[in-house]
C-alpha positions in Angstrom: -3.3 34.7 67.6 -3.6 38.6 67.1 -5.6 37.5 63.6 -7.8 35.4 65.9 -8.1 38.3 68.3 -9.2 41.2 65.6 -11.8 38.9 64.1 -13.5 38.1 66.9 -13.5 41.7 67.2 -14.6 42.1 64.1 -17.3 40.1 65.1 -18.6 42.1 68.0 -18.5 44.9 65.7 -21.2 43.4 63.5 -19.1 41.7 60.5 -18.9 45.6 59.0 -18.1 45.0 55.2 -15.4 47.6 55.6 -12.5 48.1 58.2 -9.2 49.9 58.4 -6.5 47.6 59.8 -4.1 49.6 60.7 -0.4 48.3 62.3 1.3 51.0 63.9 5.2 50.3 63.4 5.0 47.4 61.4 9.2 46.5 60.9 9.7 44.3 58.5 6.0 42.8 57.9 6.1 39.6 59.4 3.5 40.0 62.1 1.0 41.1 60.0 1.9 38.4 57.3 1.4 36.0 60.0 -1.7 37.6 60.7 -2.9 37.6 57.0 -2.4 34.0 56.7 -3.6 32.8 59.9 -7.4 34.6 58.8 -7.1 34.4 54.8 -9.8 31.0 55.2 -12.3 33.4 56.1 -13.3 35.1 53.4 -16.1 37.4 54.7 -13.2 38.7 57.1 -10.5 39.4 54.7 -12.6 40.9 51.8 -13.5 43.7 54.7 -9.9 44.7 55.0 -8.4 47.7 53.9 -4.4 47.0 55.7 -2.9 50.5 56.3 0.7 50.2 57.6 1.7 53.6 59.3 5.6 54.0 59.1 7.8 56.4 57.5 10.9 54.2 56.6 11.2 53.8 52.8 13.6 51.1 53.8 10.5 49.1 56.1 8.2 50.0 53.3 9.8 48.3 51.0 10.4 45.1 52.8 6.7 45.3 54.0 5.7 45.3 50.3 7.8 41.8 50.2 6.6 40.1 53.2 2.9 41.2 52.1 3.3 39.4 48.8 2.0 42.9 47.6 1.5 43.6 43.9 0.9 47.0 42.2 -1.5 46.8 39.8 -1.9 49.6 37.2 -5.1 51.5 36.1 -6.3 50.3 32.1 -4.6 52.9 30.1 -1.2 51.8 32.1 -0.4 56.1 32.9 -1.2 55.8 36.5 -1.3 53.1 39.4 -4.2 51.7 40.4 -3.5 50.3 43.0 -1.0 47.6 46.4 -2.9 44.5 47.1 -1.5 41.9 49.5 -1.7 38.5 47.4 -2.1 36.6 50.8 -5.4 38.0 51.0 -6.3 40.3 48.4 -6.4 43.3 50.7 -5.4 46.9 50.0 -2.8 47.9 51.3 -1.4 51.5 51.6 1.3 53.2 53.7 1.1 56.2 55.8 3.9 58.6 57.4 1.4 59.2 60.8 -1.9 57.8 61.9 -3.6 61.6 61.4 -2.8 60.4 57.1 -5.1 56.8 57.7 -8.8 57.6 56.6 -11.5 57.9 58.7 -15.1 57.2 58.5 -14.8 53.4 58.7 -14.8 51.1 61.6 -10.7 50.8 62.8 -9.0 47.8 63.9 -5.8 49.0 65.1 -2.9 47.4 66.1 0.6 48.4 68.0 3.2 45.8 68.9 6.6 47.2 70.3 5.6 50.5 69.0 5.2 52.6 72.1 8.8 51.6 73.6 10.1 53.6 70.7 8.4 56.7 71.3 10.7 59.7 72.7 10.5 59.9 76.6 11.4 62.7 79.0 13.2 61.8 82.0 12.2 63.8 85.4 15.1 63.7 88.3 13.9 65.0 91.9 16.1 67.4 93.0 15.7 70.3 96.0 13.6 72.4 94.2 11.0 70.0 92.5 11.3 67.5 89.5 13.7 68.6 86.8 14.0 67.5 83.5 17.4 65.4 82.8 18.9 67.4 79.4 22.2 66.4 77.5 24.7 69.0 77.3 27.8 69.2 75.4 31.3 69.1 78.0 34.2 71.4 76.8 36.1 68.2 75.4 32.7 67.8 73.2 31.3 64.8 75.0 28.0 64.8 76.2 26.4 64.4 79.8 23.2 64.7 81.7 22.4 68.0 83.2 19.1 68.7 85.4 17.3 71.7 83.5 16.9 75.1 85.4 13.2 75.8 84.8 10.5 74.0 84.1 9.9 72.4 80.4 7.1 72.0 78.5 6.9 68.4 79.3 6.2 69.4 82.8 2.8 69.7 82.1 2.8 65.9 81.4 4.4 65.4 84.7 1.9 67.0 85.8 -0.9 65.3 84.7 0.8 61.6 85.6 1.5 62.9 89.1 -1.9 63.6 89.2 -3.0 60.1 88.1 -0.9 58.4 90.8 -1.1 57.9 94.2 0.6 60.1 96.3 2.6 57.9 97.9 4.0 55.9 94.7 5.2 59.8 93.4 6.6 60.1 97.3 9.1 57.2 97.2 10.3 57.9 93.4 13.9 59.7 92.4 13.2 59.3 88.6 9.7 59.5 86.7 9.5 58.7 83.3 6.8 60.3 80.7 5.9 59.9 77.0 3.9 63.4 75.9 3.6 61.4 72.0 2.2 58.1 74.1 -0.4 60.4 75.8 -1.3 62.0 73.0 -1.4 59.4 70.4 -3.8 57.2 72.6 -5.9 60.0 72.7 -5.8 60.4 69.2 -6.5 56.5 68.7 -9.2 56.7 71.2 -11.2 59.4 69.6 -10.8 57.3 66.6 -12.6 54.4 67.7 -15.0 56.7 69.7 -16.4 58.1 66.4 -15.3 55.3 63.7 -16.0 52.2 66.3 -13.6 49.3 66.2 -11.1 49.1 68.4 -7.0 48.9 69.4 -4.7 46.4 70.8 -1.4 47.4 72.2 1.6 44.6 73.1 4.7 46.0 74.9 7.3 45.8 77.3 6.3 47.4 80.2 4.4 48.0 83.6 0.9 48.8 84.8 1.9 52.0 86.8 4.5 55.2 87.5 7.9 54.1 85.1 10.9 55.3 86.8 14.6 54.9 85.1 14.4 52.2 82.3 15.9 54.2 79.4 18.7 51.9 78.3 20.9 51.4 75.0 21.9 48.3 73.8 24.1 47.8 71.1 25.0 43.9 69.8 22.9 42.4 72.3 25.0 44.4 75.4 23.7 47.5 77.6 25.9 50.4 76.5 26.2 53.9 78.0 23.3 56.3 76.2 25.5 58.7 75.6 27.9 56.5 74.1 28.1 57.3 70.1 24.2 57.9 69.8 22.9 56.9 67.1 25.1 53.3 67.2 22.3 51.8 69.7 19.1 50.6 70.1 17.1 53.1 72.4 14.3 51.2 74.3 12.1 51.9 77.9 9.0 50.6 79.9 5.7 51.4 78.6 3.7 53.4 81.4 0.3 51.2 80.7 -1.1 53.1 83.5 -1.0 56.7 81.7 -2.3 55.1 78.4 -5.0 53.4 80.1 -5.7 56.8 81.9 -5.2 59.0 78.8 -7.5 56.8 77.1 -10.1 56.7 79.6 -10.0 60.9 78.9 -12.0 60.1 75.7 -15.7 59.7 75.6 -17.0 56.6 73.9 -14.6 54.0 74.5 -13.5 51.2 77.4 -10.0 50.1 78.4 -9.6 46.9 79.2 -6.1 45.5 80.9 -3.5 45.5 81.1 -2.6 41.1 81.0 0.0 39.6 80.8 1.2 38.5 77.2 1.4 35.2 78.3 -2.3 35.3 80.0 -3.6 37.3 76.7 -2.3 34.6 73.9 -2.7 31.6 76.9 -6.8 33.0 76.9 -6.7 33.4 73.0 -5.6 29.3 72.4 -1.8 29.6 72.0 -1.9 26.2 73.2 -3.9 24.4 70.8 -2.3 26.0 68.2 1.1 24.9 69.1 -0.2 21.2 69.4 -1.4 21.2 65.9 1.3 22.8 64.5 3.6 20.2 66.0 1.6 17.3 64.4 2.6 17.9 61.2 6.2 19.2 61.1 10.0 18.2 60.9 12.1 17.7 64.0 13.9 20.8 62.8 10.5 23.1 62.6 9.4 21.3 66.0 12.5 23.0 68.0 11.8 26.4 66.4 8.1 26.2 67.1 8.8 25.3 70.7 11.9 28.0 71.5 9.5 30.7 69.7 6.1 29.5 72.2 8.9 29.5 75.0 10.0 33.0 74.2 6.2 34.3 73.9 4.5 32.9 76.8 7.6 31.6 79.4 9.4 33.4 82.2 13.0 32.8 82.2 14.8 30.4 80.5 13.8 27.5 78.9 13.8 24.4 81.1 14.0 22.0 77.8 16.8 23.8 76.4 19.9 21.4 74.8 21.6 24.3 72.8 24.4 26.5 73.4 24.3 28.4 76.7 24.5 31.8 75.0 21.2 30.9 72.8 19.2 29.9 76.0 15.6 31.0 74.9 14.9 33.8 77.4 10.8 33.8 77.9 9.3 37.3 78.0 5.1 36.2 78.6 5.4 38.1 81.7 7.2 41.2 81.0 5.5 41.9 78.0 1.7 43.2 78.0 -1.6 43.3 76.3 -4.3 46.4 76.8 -7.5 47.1 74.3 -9.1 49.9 73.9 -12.6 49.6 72.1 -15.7 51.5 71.2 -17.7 51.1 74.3 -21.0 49.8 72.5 -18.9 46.4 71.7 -18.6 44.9 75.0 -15.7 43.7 76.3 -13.5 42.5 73.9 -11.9 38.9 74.1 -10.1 37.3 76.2 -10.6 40.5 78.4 -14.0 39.5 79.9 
């Protein structure tokens, strides 16, 4: 669906004969595998497509170059390599450490799923003399526990600036404010992208469409754990603020946010559904159940009603809490299924 949704893109860009695709975060590969083969019939779409994957795990990048199909061809005299192509599609493919390392000067399809719940946060406790930032400090038996700092920090001045984007009386009735300085800065830095390059982004995460308040968590085996519990053992996640992207964005000149929807309303609008019914035509029994848990899981709320399994494998759907925002070079339009 997200291959459907950057060639339609594509599309209102004018069919350029060259983009950047670029997948912020991309794990292990498999989304924009999936993406690669869902598109690789049209030709004229996948001969435009440089892929840039920006991540800075050799570990990722190595199972990325798998789950590409990628080969590494060398240059004619066999001293130096000429180049990664993707066999799905023939597309380039090259890896970057940071976004600032992709090329510019060519339209930019960019693309960020689960990538901006990963990003460092600061957590901001109200306390009698203002906000203050929540620190870790070391006890004398060298465990560690939250402390409220004595003086202002330099994230304060994105305190600042999301106080400022919310109403009053949302700040008012808050104990705990979340912000994300690199998710401010890094949609500007996205949106002055597309501004320049045209193209556009699309961002899919868990979160909400306004102030975030105390959702830091760590979960370790599938089971909230303390934060402070060995760190480093757990997985770190929190709401994306949608609001303060769609604001920070909005900063830029030249582009248009559009959203945040729901991720069930997003791939509902894109044709999730008549995608599932002809994959379910021509499958085993076997497939059918992992087609239907995996649509459950994208575009549900709750658990599955159809469910026969184990109780403890109950597909939880997350088409609700999860959500879709673009942001595009304004001279597109509206992208789809935004209008």
């Amino acid at each position: 669906m997200i291959g459907v949704w950057a060639m339609c893109l594509w599309e209102q860009m004018g069919k350029p004969s060259k983009v950047n695709l670029v997948e912020l975060g991309p794990g292990r590969g498999t989304l924009l595998a999936d993406f690669l083969r869902g598109v690789s019939k049209f030709k004229n779409f996948t001969d435009s497509l440089h892929i840039h994957m920006v991540e800075c795990s050799p570990t990722l990048q190595e199972l990325q170059y798998q789950n590409l199909k990628c080969i590494t061809e060398d240059s004619a005299d066999g001293n130096e390599k000429k180049g990664i192509n993707s066999t799905i599609t023939g597309s380039s493919v090259s890896w970057h450490a940071s976004l600032e390392q992709v090329p510019t000067g060519l339209p930019t399809i960019i693309v960020a799923h689960e990538f901006f719940d990963a990003l460092p946060l600061h957590q901001f406790q109200k306390a009698s003399r203002g906000w203050c930032e929540k620190m870790v400090d070391v006890t004398e038996n060298s465990s560690f526990r939250f402390v409220l700092s004595p003086q202002p920090t330099p994230a304060t001045l994105y305190l600042m600036k999301r106080c400022k984007w919310a109403d009053s009386e949302e700040i008012f009735k808050l104990d705990h404010i979340e912000v994300c300085p690199k998710a401010m800065d890094l949609t500007q830095e996205i949106s002055k992208r597309i501004g320049i390059d045209g193209g556009g982004a699309l961002i899919i995460d868990y979160g909400l469409n306004g102030v975030v308040s105390n959702s830091l968590q760590a979960i370790r085996k599938h089971k909230f754990v303390d934060i402070l519990d060995n760190p480093g053992s757990a997985d770190l996640s929190a709401y994306v603020d949608f609001a303060a992207i769609r604001h920070s964005a909005e900063e830029v000149s030249g582009v248009s946010v559009h959203g945040p929807m729901t991720q069930s309303q997003f791939l509902g609008s894109l044709g999730i559904n008549f995608r599932v019914e002809a994959l379910l035509e021509n499958c085993t029994e076997e497939q059918a159940e992992s087609i239907r848990t995996g649509y459950w899981r994208l575009v549900g709320e709750g658990e599955a009603p159809f469910w026969e399994g184990p109780d403890n494998q109950t597909p939880i759907g997350m088409g609700t809490r999860y959500m879709a925002m673009a942001i595009v070079n304004q001279k597109q339009g509206v992208p789809v299924p935004f209008q």
